[in-house]
N, C-alpha and C positions, 0 to 999 in steps of 0.2 A: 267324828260326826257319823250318825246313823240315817241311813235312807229311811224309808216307809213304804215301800213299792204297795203294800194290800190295803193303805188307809185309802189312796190316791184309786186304786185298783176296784174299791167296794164303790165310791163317786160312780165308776162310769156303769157297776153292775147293779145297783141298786134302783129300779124306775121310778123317775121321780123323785128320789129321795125321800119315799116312803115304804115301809117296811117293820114289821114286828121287832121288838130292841135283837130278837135271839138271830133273826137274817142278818141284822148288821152287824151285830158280834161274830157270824160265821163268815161272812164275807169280809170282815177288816180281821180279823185273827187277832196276832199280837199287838197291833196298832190302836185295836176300840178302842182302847185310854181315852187315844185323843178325839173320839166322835163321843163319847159318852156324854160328857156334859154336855154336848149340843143337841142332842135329843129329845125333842119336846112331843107329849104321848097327844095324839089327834083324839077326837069322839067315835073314830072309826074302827070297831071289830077287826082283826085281819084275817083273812081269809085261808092260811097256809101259812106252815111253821115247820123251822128245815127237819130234816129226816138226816139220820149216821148212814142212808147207805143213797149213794146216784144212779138208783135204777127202781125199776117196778111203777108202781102207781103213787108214789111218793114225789114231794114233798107233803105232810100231814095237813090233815082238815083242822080248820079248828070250830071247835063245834062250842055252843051257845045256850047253856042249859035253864035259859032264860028266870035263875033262879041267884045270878050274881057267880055263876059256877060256869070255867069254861075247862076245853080241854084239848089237846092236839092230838088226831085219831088215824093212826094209820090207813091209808087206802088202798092198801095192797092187799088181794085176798087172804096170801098166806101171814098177813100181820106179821110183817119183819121186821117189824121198831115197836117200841111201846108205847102205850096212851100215857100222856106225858100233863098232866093236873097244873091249870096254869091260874096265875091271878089276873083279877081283869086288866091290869097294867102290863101283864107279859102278853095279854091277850089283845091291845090297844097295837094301830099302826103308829108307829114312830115317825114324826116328822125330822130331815136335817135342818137343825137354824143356821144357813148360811153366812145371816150378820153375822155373829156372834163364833160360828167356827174360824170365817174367813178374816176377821180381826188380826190377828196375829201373823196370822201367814202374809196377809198383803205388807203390814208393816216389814217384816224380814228381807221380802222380795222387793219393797223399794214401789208400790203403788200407793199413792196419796190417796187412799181411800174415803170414800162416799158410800153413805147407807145404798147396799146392792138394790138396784132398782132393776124387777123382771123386763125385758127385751123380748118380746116374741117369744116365741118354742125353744124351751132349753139356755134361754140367753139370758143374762145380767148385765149389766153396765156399772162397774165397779169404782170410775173416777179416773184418777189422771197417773201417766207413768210417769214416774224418777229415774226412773234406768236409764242407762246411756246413752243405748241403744234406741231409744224410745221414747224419751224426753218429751213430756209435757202432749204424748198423746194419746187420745181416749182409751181405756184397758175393757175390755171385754170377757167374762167369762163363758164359754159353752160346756155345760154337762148334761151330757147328750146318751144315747143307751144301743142305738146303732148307726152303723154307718150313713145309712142314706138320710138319718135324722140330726146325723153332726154336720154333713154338706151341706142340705139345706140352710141351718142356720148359719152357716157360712156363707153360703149363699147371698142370703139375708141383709148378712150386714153387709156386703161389700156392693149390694145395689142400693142400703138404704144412709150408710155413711159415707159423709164427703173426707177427702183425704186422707193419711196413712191413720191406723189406730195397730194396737195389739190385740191379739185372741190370748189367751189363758185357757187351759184343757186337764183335766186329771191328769190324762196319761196320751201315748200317741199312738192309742189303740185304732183311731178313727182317722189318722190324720194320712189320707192315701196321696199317691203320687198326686192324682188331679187335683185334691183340694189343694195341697203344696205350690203345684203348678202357678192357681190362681189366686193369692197368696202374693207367688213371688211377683206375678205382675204386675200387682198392684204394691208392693213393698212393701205387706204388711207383715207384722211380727207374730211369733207363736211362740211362747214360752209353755213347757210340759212342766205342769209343777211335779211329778216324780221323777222329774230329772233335777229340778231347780231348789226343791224343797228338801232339807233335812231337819234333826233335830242337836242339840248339842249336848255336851254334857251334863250341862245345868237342866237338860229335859226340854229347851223354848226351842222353837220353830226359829231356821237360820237360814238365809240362801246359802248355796251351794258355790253361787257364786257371784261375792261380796264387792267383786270391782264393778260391778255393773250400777251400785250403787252411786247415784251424786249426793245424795243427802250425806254431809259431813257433820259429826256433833262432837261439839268438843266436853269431856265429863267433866262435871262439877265436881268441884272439891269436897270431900265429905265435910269439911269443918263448916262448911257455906251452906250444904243442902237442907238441913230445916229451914234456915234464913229462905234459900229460895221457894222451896215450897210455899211455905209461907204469903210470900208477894203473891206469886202464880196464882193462888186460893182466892187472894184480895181482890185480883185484876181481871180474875175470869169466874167469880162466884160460884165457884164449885166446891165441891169436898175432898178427901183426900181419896176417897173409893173413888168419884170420878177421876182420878187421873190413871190407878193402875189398872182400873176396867178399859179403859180410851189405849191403854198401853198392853193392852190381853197379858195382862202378869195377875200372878197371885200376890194376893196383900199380904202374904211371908214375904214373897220374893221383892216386894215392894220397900219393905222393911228392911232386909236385906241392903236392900243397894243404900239407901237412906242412911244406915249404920255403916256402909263400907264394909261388908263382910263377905262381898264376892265382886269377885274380879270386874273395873272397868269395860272389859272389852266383852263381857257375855251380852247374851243378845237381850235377856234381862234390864242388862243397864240403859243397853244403848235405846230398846223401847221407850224406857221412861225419858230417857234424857231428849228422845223426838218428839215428845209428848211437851215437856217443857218446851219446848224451843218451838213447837208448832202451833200451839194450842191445843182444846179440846173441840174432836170433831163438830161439827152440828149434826143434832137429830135431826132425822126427816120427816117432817109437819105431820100426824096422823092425819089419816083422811076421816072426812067425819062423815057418820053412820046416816 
């Protein structure tokens, strides 16, 4: 199993989880793979584009040659980096789409997941926990950018929620003695997903650690699995894209398990096989304009 300490690490450094593709590619390093596809370009210019050195008047301007032509311009007198010709899509701020990153991971780690509904400043309300620890109470996300902006939201919930819930946090960059404190006294939980979250060999997001888990799925037989697909399609009028999308797998990897070509126990399998056994989540109602 492999960590991700910089994917978890770019969450808490990223403001807002908005930023040009190239800050989050410098801030998650080897990890972008997994932020890439969830990257959705805004209507918004950005304003700064990282610089190879951490000193002087840098990070680069990016400038706007209001002719379809942008560029990131060093602002150091002695021009220590070089003007860097960019396309208006390197030149666009990058949004994270949380749905759709947070899919998979919640399934790994055992949260019954619900389309992320924002919560105040820095907060989500992600649905109900599986864990054992945690059983069937409200899960919470904070990505938060500093300290005194991750207590508050701590804050937050624990004057605005009745009874124990979970927090969920990138990392436990924010998470100081006092917030712990209040926390313990109230009993609530805090799972750090770069401690909780890895990846496996097959490349899918896995907990770290799987006993926490209650959700128990027993694998279908391969001889049996197009039969069951099949019914599942009938009984929930979907397609077969809706199930490995609801199951954040790739339609190879979908394939794959359908044919028997990778092991029962990858977290691959076991996605789809919750997916069967759970149904396909519900959307959440768009609001109309």
């Amino acid at each position: 199993m492999q960590t991700l300490p910089k994917l978890w690490r770019s969450l808490d450094r990223v403001a807002g989880q908005l930023a040009v593709s190239a800050t989050w590619a410098l801030e998650a390093g080897e990890d972008f793979e997994f932020l890439r596809p969830h990257l959705r370009p805004t209507d918004m210019v950005g304003a700064l584009y990282p610089c190879p050195h951490r000193y002087g008047n840098c990070p680069r301007k990016i400038v706007d040659y209001d002719n379809g032509e942008f560029a990131a311009i060093c602002r150091d007198q002695h021009q220590s980096c070089d003007r860097v010709p960019l396309t208006v899509r390197e030149a666009l701020v990058h949004e994270l789409d949380l749905a759709s990153f947070l899919r998979p991971i919640l399934l790994a780690i055992s949260i019954r997941r619900e389309e992320p509904q924002k919560r105040g400043f820095a907060t989500w309300s992600l649905g109900l926990s599986a864990r054992r620890s945690s059983l069937n109470q409200r899960a919470f996300l904070i990505v938060a950018h500093r300290t005194e902006s991750f207590e508050s939201a701590v804050n937050d919930l624990l004057a605005d929620v009745v009874g124990q819930f979970l927090v969920l946090a990138p990392t436990n960059k924010f998470r100081t003695a006092q917030v712990q404190a209040r926390l313990q006294t109230r009993k609530i939980g805090y799972l750090c997903l770069e401690e909780q979250v890895g990846i496996d060999v097959n490349g899918g997001f896995v907990s770290i650690d799987p006993l926490e888990s209650t959700d128990s799925v027993q694998a279908t037989p391969v001889a049996d699995r197009k039969r069951v697909i099949a019914a599942f399609r009938s009984r929930h009028g979907c397609k077969v894209a809706e199930i490995h999308e609801a199951a954040g797998v790739h339609e190879a990897d979908y394939y794959k398990w359908l044919n028997g070509s990778i092991p029962d126990h990858y977290s691959t399998c076991v996605a789809i096989e919750k997916v069967l056994a759970a149904g396909i989540p519900k959307r959440a109602p768009r609001k109309s304009s």
